[in-house]
KEKE-3310 file (N, C-alpha, C; in steps of 0.2 Angstrom, whole numbers, plus 5000, padded with zeros to 4 digits):
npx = (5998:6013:6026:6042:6057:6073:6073:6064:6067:6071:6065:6057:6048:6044:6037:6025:6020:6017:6008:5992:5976:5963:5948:5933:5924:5917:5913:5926:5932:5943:5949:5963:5974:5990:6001:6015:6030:6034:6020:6017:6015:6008:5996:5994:5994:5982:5973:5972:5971:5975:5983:5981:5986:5984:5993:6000:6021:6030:6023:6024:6039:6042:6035:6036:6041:6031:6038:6046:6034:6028:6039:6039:6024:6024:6034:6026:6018:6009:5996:5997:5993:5996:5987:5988:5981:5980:5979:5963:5960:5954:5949:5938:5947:5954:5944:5940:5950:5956:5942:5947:5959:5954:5949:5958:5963:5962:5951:5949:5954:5966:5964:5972:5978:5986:5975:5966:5954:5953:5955:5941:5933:5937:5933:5920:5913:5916:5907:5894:5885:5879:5877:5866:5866:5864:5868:5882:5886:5885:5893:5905:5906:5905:5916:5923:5921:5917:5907:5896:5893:5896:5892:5885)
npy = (5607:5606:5618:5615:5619:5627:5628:5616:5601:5588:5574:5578:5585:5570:5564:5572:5572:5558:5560:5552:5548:5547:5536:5535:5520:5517:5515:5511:5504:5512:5515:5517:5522:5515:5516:5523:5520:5532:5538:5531:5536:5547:5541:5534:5547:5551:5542:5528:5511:5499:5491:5485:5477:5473:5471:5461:5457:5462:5468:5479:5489:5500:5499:5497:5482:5471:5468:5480:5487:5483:5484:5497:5500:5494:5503:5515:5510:5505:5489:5475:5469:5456:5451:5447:5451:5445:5456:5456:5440:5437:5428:5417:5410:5423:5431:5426:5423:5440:5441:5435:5443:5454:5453:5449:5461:5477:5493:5507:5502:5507:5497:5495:5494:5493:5503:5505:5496:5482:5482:5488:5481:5467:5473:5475:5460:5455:5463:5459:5449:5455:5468:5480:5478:5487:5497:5495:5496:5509:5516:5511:5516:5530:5531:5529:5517:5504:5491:5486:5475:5464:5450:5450)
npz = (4146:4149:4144:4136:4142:4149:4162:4164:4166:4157:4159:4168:4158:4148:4156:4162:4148:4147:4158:4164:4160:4174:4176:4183:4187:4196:4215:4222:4210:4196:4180:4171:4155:4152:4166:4175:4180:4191:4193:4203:4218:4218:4214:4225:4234:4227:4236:4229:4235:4229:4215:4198:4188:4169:4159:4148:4151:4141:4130:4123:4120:4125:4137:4157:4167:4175:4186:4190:4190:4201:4212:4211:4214:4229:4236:4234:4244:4239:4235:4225:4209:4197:4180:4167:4151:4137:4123:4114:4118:4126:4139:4150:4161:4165:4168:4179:4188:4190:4196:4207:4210:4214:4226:4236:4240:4246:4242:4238:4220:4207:4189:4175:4158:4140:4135:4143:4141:4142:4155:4159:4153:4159:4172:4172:4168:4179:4187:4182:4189:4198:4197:4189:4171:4163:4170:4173:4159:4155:4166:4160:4146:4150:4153:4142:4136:4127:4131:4127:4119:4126:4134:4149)
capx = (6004:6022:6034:6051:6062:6079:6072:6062:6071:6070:6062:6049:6044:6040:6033:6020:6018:6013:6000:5986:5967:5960:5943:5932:5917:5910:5918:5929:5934:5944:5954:5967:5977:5996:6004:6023:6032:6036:6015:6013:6016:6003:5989:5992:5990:5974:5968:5971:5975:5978:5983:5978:5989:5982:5995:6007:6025:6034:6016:6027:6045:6042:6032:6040:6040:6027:6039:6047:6026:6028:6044:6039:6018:6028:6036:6023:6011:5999:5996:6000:5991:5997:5981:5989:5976:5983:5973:5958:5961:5949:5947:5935:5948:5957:5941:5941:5957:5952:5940:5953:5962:5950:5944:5963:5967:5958:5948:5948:5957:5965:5966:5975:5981:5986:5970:5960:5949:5956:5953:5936:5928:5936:5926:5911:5911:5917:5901:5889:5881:5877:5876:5864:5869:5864:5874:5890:5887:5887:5898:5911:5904:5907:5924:5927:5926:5910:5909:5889:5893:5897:5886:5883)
capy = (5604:5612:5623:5613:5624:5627:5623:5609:5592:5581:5568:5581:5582:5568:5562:5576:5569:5551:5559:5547:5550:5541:5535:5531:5515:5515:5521:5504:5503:5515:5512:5521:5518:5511:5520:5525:5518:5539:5541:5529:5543:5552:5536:5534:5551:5550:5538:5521:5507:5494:5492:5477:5479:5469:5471:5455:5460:5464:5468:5485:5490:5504:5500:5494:5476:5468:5467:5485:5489:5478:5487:5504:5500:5494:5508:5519:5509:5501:5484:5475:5461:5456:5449:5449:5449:5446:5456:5450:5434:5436:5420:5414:5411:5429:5433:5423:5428:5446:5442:5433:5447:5459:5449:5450:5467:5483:5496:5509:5501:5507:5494:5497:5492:5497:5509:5504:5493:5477:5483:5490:5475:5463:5474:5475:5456:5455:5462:5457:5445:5457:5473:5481:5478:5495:5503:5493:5497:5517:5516:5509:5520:5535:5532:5532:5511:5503:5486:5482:5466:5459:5446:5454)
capz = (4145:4153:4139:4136:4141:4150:4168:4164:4163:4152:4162:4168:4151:4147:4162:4158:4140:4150:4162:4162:4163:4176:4175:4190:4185:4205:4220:4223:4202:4190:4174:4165:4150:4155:4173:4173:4188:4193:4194:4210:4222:4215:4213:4234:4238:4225:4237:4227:4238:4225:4208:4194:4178:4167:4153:4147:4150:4134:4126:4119:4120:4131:4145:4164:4167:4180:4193:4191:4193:4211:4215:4212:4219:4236:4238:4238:4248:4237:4234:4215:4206:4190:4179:4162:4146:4128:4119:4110:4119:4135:4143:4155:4167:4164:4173:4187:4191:4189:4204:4214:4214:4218:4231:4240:4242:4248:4238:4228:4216:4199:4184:4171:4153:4136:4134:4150:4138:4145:4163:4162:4152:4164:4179:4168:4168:4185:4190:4181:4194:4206:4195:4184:4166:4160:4176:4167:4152:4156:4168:4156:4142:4153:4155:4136:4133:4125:4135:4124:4115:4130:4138:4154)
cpx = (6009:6024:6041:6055:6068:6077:6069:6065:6067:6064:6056:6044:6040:6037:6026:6018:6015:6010:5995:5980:5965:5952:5937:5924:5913:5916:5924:5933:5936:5949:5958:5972:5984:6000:6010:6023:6034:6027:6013:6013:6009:5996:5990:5989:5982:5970:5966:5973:5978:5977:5983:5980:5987:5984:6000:6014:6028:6027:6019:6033:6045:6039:6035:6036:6036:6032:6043:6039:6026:6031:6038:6031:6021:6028:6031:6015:6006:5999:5994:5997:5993:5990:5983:5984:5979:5979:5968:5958:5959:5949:5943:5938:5952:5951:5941:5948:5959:5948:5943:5956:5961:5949:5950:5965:5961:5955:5951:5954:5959:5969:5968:5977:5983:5983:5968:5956:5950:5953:5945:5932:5929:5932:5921:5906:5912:5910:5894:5883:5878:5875:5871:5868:5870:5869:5880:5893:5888:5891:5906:5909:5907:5914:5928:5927:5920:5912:5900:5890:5895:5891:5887:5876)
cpy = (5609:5614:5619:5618:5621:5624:5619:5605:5589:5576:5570:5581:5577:5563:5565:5573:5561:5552:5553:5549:5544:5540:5532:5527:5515:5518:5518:5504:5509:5512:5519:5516:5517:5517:5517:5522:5527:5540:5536:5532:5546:5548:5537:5538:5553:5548:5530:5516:5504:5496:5486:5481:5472:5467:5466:5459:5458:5465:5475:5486:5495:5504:5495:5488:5477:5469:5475:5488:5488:5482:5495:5507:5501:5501:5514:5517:5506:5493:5483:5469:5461:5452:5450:5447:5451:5451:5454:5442:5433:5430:5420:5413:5416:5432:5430:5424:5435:5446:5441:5440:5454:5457:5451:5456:5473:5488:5504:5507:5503:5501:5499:5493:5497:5505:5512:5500:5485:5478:5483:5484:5468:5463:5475:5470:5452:5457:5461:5450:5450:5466:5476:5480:5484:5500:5501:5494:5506:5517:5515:5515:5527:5536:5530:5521:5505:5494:5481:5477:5462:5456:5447:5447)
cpz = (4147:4144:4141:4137:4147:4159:4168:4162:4158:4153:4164:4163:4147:4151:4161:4151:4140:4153:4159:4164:4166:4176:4179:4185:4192:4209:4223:4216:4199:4187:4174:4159:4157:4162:4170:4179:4193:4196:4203:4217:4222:4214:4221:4233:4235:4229:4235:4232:4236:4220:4204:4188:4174:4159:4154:4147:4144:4128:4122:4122:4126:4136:4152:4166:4173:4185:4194:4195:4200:4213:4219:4217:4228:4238:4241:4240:4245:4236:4227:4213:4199:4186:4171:4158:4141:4123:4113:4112:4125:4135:4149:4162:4167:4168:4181:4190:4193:4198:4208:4216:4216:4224:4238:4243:4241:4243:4241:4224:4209:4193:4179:4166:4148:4137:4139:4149:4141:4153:4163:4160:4156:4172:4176:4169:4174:4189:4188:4184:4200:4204:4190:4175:4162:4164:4171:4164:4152:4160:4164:4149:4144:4152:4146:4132:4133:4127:4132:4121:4122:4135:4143:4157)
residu = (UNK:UNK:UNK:UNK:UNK:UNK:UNK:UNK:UNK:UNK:UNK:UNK:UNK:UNK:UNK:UNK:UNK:UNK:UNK:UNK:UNK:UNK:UNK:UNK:UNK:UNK:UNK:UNK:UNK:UNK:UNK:UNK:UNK:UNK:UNK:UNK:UNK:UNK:UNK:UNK:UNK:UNK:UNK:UNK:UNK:UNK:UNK:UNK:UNK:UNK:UNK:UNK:UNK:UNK:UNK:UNK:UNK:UNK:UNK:UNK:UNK:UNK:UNK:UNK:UNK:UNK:UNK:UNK:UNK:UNK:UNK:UNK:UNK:UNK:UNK:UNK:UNK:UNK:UNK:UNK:UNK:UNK:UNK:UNK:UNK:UNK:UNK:UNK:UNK:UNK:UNK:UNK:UNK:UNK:UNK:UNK:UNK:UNK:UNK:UNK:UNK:UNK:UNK:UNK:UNK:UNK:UNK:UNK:UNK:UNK:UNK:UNK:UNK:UNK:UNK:UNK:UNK:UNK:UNK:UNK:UNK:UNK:UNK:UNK:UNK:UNK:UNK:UNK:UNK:UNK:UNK:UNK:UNK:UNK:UNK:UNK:UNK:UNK:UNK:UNK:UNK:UNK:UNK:UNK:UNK:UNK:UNK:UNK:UNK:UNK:UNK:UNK)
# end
């Protein structure tokens, strides 16, 4: 973590205090908890092409609306799906939706919500047609977000 002090702004500060750990599931999928509009600069040059927020807007006071997220994706290059999930409130078609808009837009993707728990179990169930369930299940595990009660 940076030192507050006299050259560092403000806004560096806690820009640095919102870093996010990103989390890769396969080489096409990673999660992190909630991205800043300041960090998509720095998801490009990662390599992301797209991003799938998967947070309701107004789901907390402090996070940047869906269409701030578009703006600021735009800008630097990536492509933006909204896929909102209330929590605790998965639905059926919150997945299929999920695919849709994986299916639209180029790879490596980072999903995002709140935690990441929201993203990673929507790719969890996303691929459970075509992937091992134990792969899944540790791949989501690995990354911090127990995805086993899920019918897979």
């Amino acid at each position: 973590m940076i030192a507050y002090d006299k050259v560092t702004t403000h806004e560096t500060f806690i820009q640095e205090l919102r870093r996010v750990e990103i989390k890769k599931l396969n080489d096409n999928f990673s999660v992190s908890p909630q991205v800043w509009l300041a960090d998509f600069a720095e998801l490009a040059r990662q390599g992301f092409k797209s991003i799938i927020n998967n947070r309701p807007d107004d789901e907390t006071a402090d996070q940047p609306s869906s269409e701030a997220i578009r703006e600021a994706a735009s800008v630097a290059g990536l492509e933006y799906r909204h896929v909102p999930v209330i929590p605790g409130k998965l639905a059926p078609a919150d997945v299929a939706d999920f695919i849709a808009a994986r299916s639209e837009i180029p790879g490596p993707v980072l999903g995002f919500c709140r935690t990441g728990k929201r993203a990673a179990t929507l790719w969890a169930l996303s691929e459970s047609n075509g992937t091992n369930r134990e792969l899944i299940v540790k791949a989501c595990a690995d990354a911090g977000h127990d995805v086993s009660e899920l019918k897979l």
